[in-house]
C-alpha positions, -999 to 999 in steps of 0.1 A, spaced: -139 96 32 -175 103 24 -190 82 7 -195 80 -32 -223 101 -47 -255 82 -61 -254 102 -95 -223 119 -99 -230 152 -126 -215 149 -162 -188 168 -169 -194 196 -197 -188 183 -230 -173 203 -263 -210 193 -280 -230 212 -258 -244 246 -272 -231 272 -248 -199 256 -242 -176 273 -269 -183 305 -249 -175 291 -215 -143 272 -226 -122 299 -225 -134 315 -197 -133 278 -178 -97 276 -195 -82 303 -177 -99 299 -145 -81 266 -141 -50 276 -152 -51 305 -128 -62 280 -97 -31 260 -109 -6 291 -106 -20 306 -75 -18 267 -58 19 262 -69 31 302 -62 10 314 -32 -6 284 -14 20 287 10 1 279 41 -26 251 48 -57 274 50 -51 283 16 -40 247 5 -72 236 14 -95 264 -3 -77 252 -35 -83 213 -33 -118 219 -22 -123 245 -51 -105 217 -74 -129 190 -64 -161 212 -69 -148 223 -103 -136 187 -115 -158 179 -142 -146 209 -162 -110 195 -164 -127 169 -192 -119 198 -218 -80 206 -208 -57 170 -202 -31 193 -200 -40 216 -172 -56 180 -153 -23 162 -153 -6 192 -137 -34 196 -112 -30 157 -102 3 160 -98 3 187 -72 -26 167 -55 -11 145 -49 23 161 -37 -3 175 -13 -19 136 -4 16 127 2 24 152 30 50 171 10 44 210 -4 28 229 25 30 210 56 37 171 60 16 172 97 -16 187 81 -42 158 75 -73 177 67 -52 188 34 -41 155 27 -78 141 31 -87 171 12 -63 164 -16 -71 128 -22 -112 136 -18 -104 161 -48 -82 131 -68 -111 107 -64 -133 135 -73 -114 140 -106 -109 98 -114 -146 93 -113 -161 121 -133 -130 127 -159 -135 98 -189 -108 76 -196 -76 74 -193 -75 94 -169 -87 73 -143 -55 50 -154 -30 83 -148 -48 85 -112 -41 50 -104 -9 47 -115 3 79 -92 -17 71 -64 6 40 -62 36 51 -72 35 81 -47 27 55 -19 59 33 -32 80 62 -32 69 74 7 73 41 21 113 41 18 114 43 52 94 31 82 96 39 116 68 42 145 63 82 132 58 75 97 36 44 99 6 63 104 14 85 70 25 48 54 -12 35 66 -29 64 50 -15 64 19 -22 25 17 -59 31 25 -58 53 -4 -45 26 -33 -69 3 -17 -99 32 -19 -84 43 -56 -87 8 -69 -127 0 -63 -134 34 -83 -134 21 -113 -173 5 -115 -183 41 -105 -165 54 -133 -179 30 -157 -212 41 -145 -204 75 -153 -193 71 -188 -223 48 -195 -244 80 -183 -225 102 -204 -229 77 -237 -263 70 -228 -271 109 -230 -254 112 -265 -226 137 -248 -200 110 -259 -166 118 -240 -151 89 -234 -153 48 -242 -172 24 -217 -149 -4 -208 -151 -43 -211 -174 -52 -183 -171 -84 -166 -173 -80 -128 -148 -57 -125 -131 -36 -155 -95 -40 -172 -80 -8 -163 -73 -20 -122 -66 -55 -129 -43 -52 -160 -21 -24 -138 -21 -45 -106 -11 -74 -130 25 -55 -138 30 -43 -107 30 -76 -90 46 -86 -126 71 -63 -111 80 -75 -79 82 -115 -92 108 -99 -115 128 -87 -81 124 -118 -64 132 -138 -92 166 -119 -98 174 -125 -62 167 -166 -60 187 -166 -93 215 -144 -84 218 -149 -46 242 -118 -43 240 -97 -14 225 -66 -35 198 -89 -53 183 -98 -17 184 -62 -11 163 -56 -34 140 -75 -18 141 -76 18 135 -35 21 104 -18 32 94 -7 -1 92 -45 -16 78 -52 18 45 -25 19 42 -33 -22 34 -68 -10 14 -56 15 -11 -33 -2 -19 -53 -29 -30 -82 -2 -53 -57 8 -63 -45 -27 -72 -84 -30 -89 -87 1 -112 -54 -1 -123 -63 -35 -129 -103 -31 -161 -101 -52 -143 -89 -84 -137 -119 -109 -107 -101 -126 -85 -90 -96 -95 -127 -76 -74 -139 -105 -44 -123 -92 -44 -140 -53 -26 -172 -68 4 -149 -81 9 -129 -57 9 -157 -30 33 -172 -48 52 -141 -40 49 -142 -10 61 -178 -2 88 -170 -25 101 -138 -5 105 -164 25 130 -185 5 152 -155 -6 172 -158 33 161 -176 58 180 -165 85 169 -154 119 172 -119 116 143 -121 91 117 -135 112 96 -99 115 94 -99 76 84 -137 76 58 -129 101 44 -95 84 40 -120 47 24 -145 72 -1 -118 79 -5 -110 48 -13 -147 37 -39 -150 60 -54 -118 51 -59 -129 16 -71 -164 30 -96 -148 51 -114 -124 29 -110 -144 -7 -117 -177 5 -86 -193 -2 -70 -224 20 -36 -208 25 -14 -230 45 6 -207 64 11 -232 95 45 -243 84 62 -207 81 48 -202 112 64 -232 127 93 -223 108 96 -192 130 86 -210 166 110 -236 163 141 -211 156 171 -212 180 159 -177 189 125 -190 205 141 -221 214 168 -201 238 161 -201 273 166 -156 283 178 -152 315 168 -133 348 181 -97 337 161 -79 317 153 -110 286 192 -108 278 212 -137 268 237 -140 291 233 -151 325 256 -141 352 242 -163 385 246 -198 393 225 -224 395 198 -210 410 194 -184 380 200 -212 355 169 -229 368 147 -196 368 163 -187 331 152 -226 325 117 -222 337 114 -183 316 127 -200 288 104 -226 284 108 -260 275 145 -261 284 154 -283 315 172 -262 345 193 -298 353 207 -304 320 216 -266 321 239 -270 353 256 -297 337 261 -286 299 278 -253 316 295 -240 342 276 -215 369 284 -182 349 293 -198 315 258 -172 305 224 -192 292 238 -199 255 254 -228 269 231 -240 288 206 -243 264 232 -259 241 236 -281 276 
């Protein structure tokens, strides 16, 4: 993304002189960029004329919340890769350029209303991931993480615009960073204690569900890298104790075997936050957890890393030595020569 302009213009506020003669005229312009985006943008060329045309234009959305709200919500349709063409990335760059362009100059709340979809779009697209939609998953995270350090920028703006005597729009407590990202990150992650309290409570099958999914999974994960981009705000630091807690709590819901990669990815995320807040997080013991699990433990035979062996002796002591740790000799005598490596690591 490029990078944030120095002095961002105002946007063109109801006091100014000339403005009752350009209102309607602006009016209708962006209503008629609206229609011809949601009726004839059928292919990307055309998508992208739009969003470009929508960022340039952005301040003059200040005057019509109406017509804003519908443009944000077909921007971002467009940021998540659904409308024209899902495999067309300079229209999702394009799109989420013209969001940030629209969050920073707009005055409040609209900043708020950008946040809040930018999030819930990436919630909603990360359902379900596979090796072809992590890239489009990564993307859309980068953009939470980019949407939630606008705020100071849009302070600056509205302090601009008051300082000038436009008005449009209240300056916000300051305080490091400002209330609007750290009171919504608060109920989100608010949100996601609520789940994985319901599932230690309950400990029904649908409860842990609810929390060992991808969704739950990449919610935990963006917000450790909302905390860790933004380590120098006071107000969002506040939230790395919480949402640790979180995390640690997600490993108690099941801790079975077949769980380990999701152990491991809130391991990672752990250590991000650890790394970039300066935390002590001790995540040695989930780690250990996970080494000394009868999965690692199990000595994998000669064929391919599967579990059952189907030579002798000789194999048991190469499936002992692959295996690691296990002794061949007590092998050969916990088991018979084909009795497969499972019992001879029990041997």
């Amino acid at each position: 993304l490029p990078p944030p302009p120095a002095a961002p213009e105002l946007p063109p506020p109801p006091s100014r002189r000339r403005w009752p003669v350009l209102q309607q005229m602006a009016k209708s312009y962006l209503s008629n960029l609206l229609h011809f985006a949601t009726t004839s943008a059928t292919d990307v060329d055309t998508a992208m004329v739009v969003a470009e045309s929508i960022e340039k234009v952005a301040p003059f959305y200040a005057a019509f919340a109406a017509v804003a709200r519908s443009t944000l919500r077909l921007l971002l349709q467009w940021w998540s890769g659904q409308g024209v063409e899902s495999t067309a990335p300079a229209l999702r760059v394009a799109a989420f350029i013209a969001i940030r362009r629209m969050a920073i100059v707009l005055p409040r709340p609209f900043i708020e209303l950008c946040m809040k979809g930018v999030y819930l779009t990436y919630v909603r697209n990360s359902k379900f991931t596979s090796a072809t939609t992590a890239s489009s998953i990564r993307f859309l995270a980068n953009g939470v993480v980019e949407m939630w350090g606008l705020e100071e920028l849009q302070k600056h703006v509205e302090e601009k615009r008051n300082a000038s005597g436009d008005g449009g729009g209240s300056s916000s407590s300051g305080g490091g960073g400002t209330g609007t990202a750290y009171r919504l990150a608060f109920v989100y992650i608010r949100q996601l204690a609520i789940h994985l309290r319901t599932a230690l409570t309950l400990k029904t099958v649908e409860a842990q569900k609810n929390v060992y999914n991808w969704q739950f999974l990449h919610s935990l994960r963006v917000w450790s890298l909302v905390l860790a981009a933004y380590a120098d705000d006071v107000l969002l630091q506040q939230l790395v104790y919480p949402l640790t807690q979180v995390l640690i709590g997600v490993l108690r819901v099941a801790p079975a075997s077949k769980y380990i990669p999701l152990r491991l990815h809130c391991v990672r995320a752990l250590n991000l936050m650890a790394r970039h807040c300066s935390y002590f997080i001790n995540t040695t013991p989930m780690v250990l957890t996970v080494l000394e699990s009868a999965e690692f433990r199990t000595a994998r035979g000669d064929g391919g890393g599967s579990r059952s062996g189907s030579g002798g002796g000789d194999d048991g002591d190469d499936g002992a030595g692959d295996g690691g740790g296990i002794d061949g000799r007590k092998r050969r005598r916990g088991g018979r020569g084909g009795s497969g490596v499972g019992d001879g690591g029990r041997g």
